[in-house]
C-alpha positions in Angstrom: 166.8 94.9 65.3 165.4 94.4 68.9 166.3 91.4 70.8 163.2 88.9 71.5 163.8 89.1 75.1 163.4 93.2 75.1 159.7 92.4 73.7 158.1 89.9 76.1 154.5 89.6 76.3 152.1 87.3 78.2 148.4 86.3 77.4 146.3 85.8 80.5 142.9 84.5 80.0 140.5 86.4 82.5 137.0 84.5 84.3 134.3 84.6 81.5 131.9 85.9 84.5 132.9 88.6 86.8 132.0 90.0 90.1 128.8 91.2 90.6 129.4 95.5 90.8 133.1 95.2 88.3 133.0 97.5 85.4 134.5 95.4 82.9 136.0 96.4 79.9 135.6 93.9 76.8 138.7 92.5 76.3 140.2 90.8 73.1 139.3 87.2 74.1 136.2 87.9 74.9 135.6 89.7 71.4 136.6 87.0 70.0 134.6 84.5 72.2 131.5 87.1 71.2 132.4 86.5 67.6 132.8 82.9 67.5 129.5 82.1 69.5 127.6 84.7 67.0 129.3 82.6 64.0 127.8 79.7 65.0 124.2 80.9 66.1 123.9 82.2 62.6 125.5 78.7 61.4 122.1 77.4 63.2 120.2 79.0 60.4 122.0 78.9 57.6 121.4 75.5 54.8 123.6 72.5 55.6 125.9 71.0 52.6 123.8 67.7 52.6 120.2 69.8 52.5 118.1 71.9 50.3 116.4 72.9 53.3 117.3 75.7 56.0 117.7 73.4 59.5 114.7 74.2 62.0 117.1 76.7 64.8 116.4 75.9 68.5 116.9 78.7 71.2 117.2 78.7 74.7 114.6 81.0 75.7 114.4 83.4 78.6 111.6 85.6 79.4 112.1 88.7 81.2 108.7 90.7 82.5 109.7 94.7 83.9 107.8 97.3 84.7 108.5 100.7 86.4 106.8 101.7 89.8 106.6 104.7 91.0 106.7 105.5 94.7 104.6 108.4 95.6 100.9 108.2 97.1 100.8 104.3 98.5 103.9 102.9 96.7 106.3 102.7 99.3 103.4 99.9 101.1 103.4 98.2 97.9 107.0 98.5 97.8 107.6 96.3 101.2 104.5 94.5 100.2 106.4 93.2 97.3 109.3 92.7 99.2 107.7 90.4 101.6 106.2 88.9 98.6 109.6 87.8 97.3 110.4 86.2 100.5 107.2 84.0 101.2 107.2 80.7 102.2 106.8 77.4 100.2 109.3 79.5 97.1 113.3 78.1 97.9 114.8 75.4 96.8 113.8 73.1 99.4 110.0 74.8 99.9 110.8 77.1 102.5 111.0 80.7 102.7 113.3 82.4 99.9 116.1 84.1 100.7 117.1 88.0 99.9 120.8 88.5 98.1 122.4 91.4 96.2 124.3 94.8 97.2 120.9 95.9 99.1 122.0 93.4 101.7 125.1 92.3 101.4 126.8 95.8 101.3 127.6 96.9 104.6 129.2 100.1 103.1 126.0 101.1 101.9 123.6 99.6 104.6 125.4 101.0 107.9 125.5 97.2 108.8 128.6 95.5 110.2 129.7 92.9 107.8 130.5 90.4 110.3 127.1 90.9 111.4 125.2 90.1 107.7 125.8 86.1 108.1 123.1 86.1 111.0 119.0 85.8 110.1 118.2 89.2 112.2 121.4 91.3 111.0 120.2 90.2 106.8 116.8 91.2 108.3 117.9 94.8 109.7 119.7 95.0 106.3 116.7 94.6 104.0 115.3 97.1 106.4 117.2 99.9 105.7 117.1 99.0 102.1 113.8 99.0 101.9 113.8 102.2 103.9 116.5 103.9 101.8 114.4 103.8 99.1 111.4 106.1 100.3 112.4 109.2 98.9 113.3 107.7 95.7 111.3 108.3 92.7 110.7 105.1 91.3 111.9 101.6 91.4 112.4 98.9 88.8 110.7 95.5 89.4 112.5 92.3 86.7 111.4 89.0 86.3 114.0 86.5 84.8 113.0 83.1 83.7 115.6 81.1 81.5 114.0 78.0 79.4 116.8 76.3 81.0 117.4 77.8 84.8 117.2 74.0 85.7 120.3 73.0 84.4 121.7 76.2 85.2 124.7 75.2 87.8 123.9 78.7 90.4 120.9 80.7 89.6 122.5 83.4 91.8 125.5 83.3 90.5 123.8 83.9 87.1 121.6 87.0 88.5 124.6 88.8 89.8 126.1 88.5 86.2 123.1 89.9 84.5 123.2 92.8 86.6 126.9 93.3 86.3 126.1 93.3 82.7 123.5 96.1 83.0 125.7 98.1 85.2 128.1 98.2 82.1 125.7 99.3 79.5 124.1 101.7 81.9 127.2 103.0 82.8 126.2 102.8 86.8 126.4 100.8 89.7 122.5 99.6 90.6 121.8 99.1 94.2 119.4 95.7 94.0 118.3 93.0 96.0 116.7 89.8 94.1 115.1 86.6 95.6 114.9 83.1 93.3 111.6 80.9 93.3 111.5 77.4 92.3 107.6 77.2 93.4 106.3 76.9 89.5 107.8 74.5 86.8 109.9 77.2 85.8 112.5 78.5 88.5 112.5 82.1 87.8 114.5 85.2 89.2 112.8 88.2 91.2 115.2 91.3 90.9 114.6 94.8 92.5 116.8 97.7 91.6 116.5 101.1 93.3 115.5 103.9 90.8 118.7 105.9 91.2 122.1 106.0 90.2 125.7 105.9 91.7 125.9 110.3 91.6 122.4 110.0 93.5 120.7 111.1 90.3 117.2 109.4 89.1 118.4 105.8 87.0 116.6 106.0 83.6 116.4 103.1 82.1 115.6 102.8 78.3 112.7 101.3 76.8 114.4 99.9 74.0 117.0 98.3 76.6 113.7 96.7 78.9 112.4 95.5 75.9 115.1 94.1 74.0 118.3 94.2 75.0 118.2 93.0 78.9 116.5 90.0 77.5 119.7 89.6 75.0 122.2 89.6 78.0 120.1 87.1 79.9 119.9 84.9 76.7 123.7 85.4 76.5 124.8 84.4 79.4 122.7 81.0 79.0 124.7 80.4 75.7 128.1 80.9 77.5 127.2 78.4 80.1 124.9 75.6 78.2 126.0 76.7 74.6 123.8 76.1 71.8 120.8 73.9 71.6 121.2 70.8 69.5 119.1 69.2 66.8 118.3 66.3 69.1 117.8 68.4 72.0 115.4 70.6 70.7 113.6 67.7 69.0 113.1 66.1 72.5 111.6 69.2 73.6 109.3 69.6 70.9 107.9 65.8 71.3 107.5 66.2 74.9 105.1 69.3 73.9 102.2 67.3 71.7 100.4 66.0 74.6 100.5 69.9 76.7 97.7 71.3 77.8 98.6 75.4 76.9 99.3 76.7 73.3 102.8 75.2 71.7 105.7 75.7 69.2 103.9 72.9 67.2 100.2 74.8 67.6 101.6 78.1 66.2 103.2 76.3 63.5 100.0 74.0 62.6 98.1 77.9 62.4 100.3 78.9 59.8 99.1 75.6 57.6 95.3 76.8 58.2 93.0 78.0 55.3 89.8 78.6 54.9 89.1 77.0 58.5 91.2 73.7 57.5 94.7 72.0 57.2 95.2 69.8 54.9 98.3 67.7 55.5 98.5 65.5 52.5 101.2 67.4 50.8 105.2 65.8 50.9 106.9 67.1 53.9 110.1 69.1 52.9 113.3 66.9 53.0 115.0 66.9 56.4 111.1 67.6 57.9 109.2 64.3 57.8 110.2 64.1 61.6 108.4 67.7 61.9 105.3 66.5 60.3 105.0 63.5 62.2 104.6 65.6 65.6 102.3 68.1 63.7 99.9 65.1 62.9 100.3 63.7 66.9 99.4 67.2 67.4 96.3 67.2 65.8 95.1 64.1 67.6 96.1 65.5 70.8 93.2 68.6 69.8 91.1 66.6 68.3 90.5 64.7 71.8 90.3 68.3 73.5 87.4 69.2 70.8 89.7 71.7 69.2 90.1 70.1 65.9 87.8 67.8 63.5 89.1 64.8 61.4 87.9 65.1 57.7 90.0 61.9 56.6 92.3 62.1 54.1 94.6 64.4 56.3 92.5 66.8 56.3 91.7 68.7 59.7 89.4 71.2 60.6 90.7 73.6 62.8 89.5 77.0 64.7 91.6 79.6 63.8 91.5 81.1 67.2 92.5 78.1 68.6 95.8 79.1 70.2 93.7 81.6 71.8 91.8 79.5 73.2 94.8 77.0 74.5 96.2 79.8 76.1 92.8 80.7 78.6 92.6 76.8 79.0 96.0 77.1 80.1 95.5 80.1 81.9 92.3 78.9 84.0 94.4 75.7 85.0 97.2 77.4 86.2 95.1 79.6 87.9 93.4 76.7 89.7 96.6 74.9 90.3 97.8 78.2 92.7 94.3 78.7 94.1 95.0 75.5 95.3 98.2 75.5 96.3 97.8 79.0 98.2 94.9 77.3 99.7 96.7 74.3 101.2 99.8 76.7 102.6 96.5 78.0 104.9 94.4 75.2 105.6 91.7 75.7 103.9 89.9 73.1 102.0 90.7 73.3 98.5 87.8 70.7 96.8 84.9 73.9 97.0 87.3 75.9 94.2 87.1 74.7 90.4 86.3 76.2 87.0 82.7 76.3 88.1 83.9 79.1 90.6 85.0 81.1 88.1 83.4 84.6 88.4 83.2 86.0 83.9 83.2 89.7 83.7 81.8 89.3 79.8 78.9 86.7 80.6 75.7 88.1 79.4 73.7 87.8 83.3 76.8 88.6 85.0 75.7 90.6 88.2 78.4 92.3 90.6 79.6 90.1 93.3 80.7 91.1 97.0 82.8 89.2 99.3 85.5 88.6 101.7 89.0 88.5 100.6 89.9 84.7 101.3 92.8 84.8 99.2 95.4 86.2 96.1 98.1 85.5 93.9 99.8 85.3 91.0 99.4 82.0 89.1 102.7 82.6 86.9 105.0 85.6 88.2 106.1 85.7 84.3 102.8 87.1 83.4 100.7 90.0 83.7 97.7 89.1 86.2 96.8 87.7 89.5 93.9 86.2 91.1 91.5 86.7 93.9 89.5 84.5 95.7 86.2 85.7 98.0 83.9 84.4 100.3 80.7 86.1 98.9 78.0 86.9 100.7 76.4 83.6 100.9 79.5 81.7 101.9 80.7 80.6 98.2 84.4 80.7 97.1 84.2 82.9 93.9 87.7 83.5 92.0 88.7 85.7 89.2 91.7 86.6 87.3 92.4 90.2 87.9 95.0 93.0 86.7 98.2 93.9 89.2 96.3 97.6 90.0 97.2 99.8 93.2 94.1 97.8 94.9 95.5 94.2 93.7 99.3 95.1 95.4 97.9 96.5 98.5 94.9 93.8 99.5 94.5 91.9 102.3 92.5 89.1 103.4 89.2 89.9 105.1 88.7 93.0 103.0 85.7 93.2 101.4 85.7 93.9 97.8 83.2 93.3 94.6 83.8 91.9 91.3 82.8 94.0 88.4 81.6 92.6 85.2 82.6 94.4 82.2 79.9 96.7 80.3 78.2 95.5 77.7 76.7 98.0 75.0 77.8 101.3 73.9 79.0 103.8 76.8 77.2 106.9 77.4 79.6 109.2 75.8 78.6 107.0 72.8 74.7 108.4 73.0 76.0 111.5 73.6 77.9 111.4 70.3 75.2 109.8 68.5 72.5 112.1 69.5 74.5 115.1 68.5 74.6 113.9 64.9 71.7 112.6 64.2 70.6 116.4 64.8 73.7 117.2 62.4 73.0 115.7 59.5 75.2 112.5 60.8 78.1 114.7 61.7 80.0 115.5 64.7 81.6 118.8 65.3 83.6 119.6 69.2 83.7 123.4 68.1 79.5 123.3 67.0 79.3 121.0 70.1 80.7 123.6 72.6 79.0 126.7 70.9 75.8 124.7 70.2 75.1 122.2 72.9 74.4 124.9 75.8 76.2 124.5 78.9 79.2 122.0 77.6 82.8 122.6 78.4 85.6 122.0 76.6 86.9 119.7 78.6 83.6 117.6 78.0 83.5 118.1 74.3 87.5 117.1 73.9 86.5 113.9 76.0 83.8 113.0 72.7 87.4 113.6 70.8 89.1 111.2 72.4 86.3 108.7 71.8 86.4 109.3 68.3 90.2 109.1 67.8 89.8 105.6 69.9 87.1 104.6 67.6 88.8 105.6 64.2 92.2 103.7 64.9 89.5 100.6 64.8 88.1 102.2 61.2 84.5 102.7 62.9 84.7 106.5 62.4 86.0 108.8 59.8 87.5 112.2 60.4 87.2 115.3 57.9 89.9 117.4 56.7 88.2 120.3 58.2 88.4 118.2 61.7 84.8 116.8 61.7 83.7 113.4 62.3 81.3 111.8 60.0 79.3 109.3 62.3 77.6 106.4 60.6 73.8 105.4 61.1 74.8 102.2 62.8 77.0 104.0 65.3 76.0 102.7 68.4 75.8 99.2 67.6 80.0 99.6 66.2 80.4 101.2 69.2 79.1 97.9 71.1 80.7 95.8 69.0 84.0 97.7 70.1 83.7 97.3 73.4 82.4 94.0 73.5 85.6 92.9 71.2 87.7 95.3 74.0 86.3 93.4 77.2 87.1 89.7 76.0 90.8 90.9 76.9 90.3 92.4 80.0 90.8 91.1 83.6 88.1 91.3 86.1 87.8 94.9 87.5 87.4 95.1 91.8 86.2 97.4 93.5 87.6 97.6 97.4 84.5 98.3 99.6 87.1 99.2 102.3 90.7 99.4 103.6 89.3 97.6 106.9 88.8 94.0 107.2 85.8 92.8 108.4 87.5 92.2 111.8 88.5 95.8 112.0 85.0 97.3 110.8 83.5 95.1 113.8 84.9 97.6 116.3 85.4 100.5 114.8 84.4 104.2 115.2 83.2 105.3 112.0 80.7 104.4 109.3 82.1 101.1 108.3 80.4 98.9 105.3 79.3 96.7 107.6 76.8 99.7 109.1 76.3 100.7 105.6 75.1 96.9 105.2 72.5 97.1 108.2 71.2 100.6 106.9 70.6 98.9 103.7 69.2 95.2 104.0 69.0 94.7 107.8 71.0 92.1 109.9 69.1 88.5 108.2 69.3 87.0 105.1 73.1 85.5 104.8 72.9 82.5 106.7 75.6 81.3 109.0 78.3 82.7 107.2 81.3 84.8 108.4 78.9 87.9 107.3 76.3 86.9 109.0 78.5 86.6 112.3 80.4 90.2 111.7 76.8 92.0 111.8 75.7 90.5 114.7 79.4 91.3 116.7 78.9 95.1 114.8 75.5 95.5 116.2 76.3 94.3 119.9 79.3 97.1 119.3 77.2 99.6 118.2 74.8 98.9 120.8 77.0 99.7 123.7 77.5 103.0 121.7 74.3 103.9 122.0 73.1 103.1 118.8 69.8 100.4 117.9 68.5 99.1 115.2 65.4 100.0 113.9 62.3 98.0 114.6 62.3 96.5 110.8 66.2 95.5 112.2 67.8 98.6 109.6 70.3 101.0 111.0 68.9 104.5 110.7 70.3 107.0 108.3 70.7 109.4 111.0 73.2 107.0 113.2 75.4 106.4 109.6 75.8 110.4 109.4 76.9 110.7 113.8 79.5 107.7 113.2 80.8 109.8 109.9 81.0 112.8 111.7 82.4 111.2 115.2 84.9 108.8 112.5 86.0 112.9 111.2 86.5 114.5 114.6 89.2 111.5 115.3 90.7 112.0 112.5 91.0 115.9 112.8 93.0 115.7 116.1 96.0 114.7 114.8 95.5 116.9 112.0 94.9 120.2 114.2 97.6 120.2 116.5 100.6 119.4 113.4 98.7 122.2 111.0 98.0 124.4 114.4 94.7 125.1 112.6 91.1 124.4 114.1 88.9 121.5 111.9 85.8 123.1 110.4 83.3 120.6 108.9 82.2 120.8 105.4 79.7 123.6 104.8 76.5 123.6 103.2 78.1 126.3 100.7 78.1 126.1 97.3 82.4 126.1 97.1 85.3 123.9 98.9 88.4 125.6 98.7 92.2 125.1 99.5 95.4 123.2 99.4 94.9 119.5 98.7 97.5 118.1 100.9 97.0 114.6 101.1 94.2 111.5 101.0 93.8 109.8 104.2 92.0 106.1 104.6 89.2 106.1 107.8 86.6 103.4 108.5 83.9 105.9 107.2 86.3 105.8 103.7 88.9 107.9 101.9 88.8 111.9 102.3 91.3 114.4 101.1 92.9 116.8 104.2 92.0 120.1 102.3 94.1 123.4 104.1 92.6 127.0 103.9 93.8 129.9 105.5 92.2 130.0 108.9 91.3 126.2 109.6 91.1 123.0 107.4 88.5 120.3 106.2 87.9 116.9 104.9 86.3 115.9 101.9 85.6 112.8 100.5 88.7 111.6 98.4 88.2 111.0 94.3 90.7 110.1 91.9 90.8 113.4 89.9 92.3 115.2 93.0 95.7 113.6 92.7 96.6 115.6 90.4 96.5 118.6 92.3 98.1 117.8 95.1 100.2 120.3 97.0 98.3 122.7 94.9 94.9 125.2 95.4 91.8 123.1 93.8 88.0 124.2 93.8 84.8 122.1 94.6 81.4 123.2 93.8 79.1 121.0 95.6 75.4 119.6 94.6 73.1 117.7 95.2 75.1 114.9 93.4 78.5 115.3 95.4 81.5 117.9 94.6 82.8 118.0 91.2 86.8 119.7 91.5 88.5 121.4 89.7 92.6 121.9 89.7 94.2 125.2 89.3 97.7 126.3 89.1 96.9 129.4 92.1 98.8 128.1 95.3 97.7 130.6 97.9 95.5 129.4 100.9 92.0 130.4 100.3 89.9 132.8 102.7 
């Protein structure tokens, strides 16, 4: 039998968080730690021995927002646009300027920076530099938003980013090279994180969807639990109470929808036993919406309630929140902030809602845990206009004194809709992409798959019906469903923009090329906007263009022919450049009926956006459109008309002749 001594063992209990970068194995005590704290979360649910009645659970929350952005055409500006976003002022602690941590800058190993050099302000600098700049050839990069309920009482925010990612870089099964920045500008203090798109072999970092979604939010939630451990009854009582006088959609408002029927709630029926506390806020509730005209007293404890009235919280919510950071972002530049209220408020889905230009005063994001920003313009006529707006390409790469119009949304059915409906009304209500392509004359494919698409949209909504033989039956009240569809589509949407040009109106004043501004006196003269900052950039424009030997006409319009000499002169500049890297001459677009050649990149001028477009004996430029980014690096084919050049992308990748 073995001596006791021959046998020694000793337990040691290791730090429940690690270094930021470790790969940590699980170990025994931390299985069990795993174990007990699931044991007692599901305790939270489970009925107590003194109660017929499950006891109402309490979590502590955190929301996590991610999204994937890719790098190629404009991304790396958007890149070290966001990156100076993370950093702006007025977003620490103490309301200064937030500051960068993580491997990206605190790895001299992989930043070619001393390390005794990383504790001064210009060597962190130069090391978010070459972070930045290591990441233009990659792919993509990830961008993670982390807001606990709780980050307040959390004892080092930082502390608990480096964690999280040292939890990912477990599951992932890689070290991530991230840098991450922590706001306490909003209510909530919140977390942004930035991790390069690659892995520790150099290989592209794929990260599942099923992980962004669902489990990354589980490890921040975890790590909240090991430090503040579970939320009590009394506690998340508290929180509840201090909710019935808020001014945004609740725990208590979703659970007061649930009660609705038939447009009323009728709380006249015993509360459950262990729930008369429960029922007591729901009723404080309801006098909290009945002073906001969101819910009717019918005595007897009876309420009448909108069903959609959480929805309608929420864009109360959302519009004050919005103003709130109009306001504040104001203030940070000295503007006034008393012109800018709800009445501002440009509605893409009002029935008379016209486009509206203007000048790029200012933009945001209200909450950084949501989807959508804001924009505020100085329109035409000097008013501050402001609209909630999705984060698009154009949205991450503004800047003030841009001009740029607000769309409203369209109302009615879209044109492919009449197309549709027109086709079947002279086929017998029926709608056929095979009869369409062989019937309708001179349709493409292409065109009639596009009706396809429509349809399938449509039918997921049950406003169309599809054959077994792959028709469509199309009903008589097609169009108006169609409408209807739309119309339900758009009450979702942000506002769409539209940037007039990449050039701010100080830019446009001097320079050489058709600029908006000369598009502006061509169209409506130099009078009519008052003394406003417009006003004052067309007369600066015209003394410019003046001492370039161009007048206005006597009815004070720019001629048409002076708009086509500063497109063409705006060209020439830009084909130096272009001529002596390629070591090919410029030739300037044709009157032919064809455009030819290698799309090799889009290229932003005062006159607009124009593809560089490579043949075999010289090169051109076109005016840029969407469709063409597709085929880039490749051979694509414009026919020109009278309406512009419609391309077309092929998979031949010789110059043409």
């Amino acid at each position: 039998m073995a001596k006791w001594d021959e046998n020694k063992f000793e337990v040691s209990l290791g730090r429940l968080r690690s270094p930021s970068g470790s790969r940590r194995a699980v170990g025994f005590f931390e299985q069990v730690s795993r174990g007990a704290r699931a044991t007692r979360r599901k305790a939270a649910y489970s009925k107590s021995s003194g109660s017929s009645v499950k006891a109402m659970s309490f979590h502590r929350r955190v929301i996590v927002k991610a999204s994937i952005k890719t790098m190629a055409k404009s991304g790396i500006a958007a890149f070290r646009k966001h990156i100076d976003y993370i950093q702006r002022d007025g977003t620490d602690e103490d309301g200064k300027r937030a500051q960068v941590y993580g491997r990206g800058v605190e790895e001299p190993a992989l930043l070619d920076v001393d390390q005794t050099d990383l504790e001064s302000g210009e060597s962190r600098k130069e090391a978010l530099r070459a972070f930045t700049d290591s990441c233009k050839t990659d792919r993509h990069h990830f961008r993670i938003i982390v807001s606990p309920e709780d980050g307040q009482k959390l004892s080092d925010l930082k502390a608990y980013t480096r964690d999280l990612v040292s939890r990912m870089e477990n599951d992932l099964g890689t070290k991530l090279k991230w840098v991450a920045a922590n706001h306490y500008d909003t209510g909530q203090p919140h977390t942004h994180l930035i991790i390069r798109g690659v892995r520790d072999n150099g290989k592209d970092l794929v990260i599942p969807k099923k992980y962004i979604a669902h489990t990354l939010r589980e490890r921040a939630q975890e790590l909240v639990y090991e430090e503040l451990g579970l939320v009590s009854q009394m506690e998340g009582r508290v929180r509840m109470a201090h909710s019935i006088q808020a001014k945004g959609a609740t725990g208590l408002d979703h659970s007061l929808r649930k009660r609705i029927k038939d447009g009323v709630i009728d709380m006249r029926q015993p509360a459950a036993k262990g729930r008369v506390w429960h029922r007591q806020l729901q009723v404080r509730r309801l006098r909290v919406l009945e002073k906001m005209g969101l819910a009717e007293r019918l005595g007897s404890g009876r309420w009448a309630v909108d069903p959609s009235f959480t929805n309608t919280l929420r864009d109360m919510n959302e519009r004050s929140q919005m103003v709130k950071a109009i306001h504040r972002s104001l203030e940070q530049t000295g503007h006034s902030v008393g012109l800018v209220t709800e009445r501002n408020r440009f509605d893409p889905n009002g029935l008379t809602a016209q486009p509206i230009t203007g000048a790029v005063q200012n933009f945001g994001r209200p909450d950084d845990t949501r989807e959508g920003g804001f924009v505020v313009i100085q329109s035409l006529h000097g008013e501050p206009i402001y609209a909630k707006v999705s984060e698009s390409e154009t949205f991450e790469t503004l800047k003030k004194g841009q001009v740029i119009t607000f769309q409203p949304h369209q109302l009615g059915a879209r044109k492919i809709d009449h197309s549709i409906s027109d086709f079947a009304k002279s086929h017998n209500g029926t709608y056929s992409e095979v009869r369409h392509i062989t019937e309708g004359g001179n349709v493409s494919p292409a065109y009639a798959q596009s009706h396809v698409r429509r349809l399938e949209a449509l039918r997921r909504k049950n406003l169309v019906t599809r054959r077994q033989d792959g028709t469509w039956h199309i009903p008589d009240n097609y169009l108006e469903r169609a409408s209807n569809y739309e119309a339900d589509k758009a009450v979702k949407l942000p506002t769409q923009i539209y940037r007039q040009s990449t050039q701010t109106l100080p830019e446009m004043q001097r320079a050489r090329g058709a600029t908006w501004l000369d598009k502006r006196l061509s169209e409506k003269g130099i009078s009519g906007l008052g003394n406003t900052t417009f006003q004052d950039a067309l007369k600066k424009r015209q003394m410019v263009l003046e001492k370039m030997g161009h007048k206005l006409s006597q009815e004070g319009r720019l001629p048409e022919t002076v708009l086509k000499d500063l497109r063409q002169m705006d060209l020439r500049d830009a084909a130096k450049g272009y001529s002596e890297s390629m070591n090919k001459p410029y030739a300037a677009l044709s009157e032919s009926r064809t455009v030819e050649g290698i799309y090799r990149e889009a290229i932003d001028r005062p006159s607009g956006k124009f593809a560089v477009i490579e043949r075999a004996k010289d090169f051109t430029l076109v005016p840029w459109r969407p469709v063409m980014e597709r085929g880039l690096g490749r051979s694509i084919k414009g026919r020109i008309s009278a309406s512009g050049i419609s391309w077309d992308v092929t998979k031949q990748r010789g110059l043409s002749r």
